[in-house]
C-alpha positions as CSV (number, residue, x, y, z in Angstrom):
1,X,-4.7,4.3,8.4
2,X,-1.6,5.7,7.0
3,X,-0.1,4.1,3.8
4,X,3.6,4.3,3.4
5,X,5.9,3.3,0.3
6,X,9.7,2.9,0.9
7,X,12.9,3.0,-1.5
8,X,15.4,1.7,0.3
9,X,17.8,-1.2,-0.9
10,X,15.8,-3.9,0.9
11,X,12.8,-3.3,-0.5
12,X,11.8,-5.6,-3.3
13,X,9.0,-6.8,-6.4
14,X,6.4,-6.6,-6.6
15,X,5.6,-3.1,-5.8
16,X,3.8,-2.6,-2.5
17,X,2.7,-0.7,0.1
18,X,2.5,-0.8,3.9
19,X,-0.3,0.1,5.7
20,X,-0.3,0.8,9.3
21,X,-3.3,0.5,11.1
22,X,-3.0,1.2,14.9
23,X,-0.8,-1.6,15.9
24,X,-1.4,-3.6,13.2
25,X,0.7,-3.6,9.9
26,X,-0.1,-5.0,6.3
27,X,1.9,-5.2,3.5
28,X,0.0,-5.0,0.5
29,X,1.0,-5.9,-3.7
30,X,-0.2,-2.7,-5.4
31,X,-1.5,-4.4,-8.8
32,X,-3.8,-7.6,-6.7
33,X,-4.0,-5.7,-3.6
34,X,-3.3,-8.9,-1.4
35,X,-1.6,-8.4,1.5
36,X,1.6,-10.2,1.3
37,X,2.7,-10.4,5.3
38,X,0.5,-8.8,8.1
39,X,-1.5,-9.0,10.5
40,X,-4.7,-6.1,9.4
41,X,-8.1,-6.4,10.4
42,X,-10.5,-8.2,7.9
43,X,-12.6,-4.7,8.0
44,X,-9.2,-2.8,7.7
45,X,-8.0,-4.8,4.8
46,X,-10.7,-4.5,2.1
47,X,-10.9,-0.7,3.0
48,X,-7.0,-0.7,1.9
49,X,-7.8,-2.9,-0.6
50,X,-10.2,-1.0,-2.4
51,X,-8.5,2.4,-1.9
52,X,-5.1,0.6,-3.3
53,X,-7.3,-0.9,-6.2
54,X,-8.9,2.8,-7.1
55,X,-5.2,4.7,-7.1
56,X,-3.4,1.3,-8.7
57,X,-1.9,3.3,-11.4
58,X,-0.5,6.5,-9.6
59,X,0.8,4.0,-7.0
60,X,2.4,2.1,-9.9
61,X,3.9,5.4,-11.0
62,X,4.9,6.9,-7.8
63,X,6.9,3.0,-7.6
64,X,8.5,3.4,-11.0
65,X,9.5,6.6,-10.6
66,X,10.3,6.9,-6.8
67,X,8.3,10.5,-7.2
68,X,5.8,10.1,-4.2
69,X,3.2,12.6,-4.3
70,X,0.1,13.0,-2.3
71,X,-3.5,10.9,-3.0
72,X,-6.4,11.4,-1.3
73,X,-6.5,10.2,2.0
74,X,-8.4,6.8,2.6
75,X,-12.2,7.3,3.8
């Protein structure tokens, strides 16, 4: 899985990230952790889910702040 954040124009509230699974893509709300559009995996979902849920606040920061640093990878 690799998790991306963008700060181009387009993107938009509420913060979120993508996650790109293989061919599949989810786009997930950093504080509630739904996915917003996408197609992931049931399985694949709820282990973005709970790695979004555990680094909720430096993904809220790296948001505000457009400072993206690395986390720890998802296991």
């Amino acid at each position: 899985m690799v998790v991306k954040m963008y700060f181009l124009s387009s993107e938009h509230n509420p913060p979120h990230i993508h996650v790109v699974y293989g061919e599949y893509l989810g786009v997930l709300d950093i504080r509630t952790t739904n996915m917003l559009e996408g197609d992931l995996p049931s399985k694949a979902l709820k282990i973005a889910q709970e790695w979004t849920a555990k680094h909720c606040n430096e993904l809220i920061k790296m948001w505000e702040t457009e400072n993206i640093y690395e986390l720890p990878p998802i296991v």
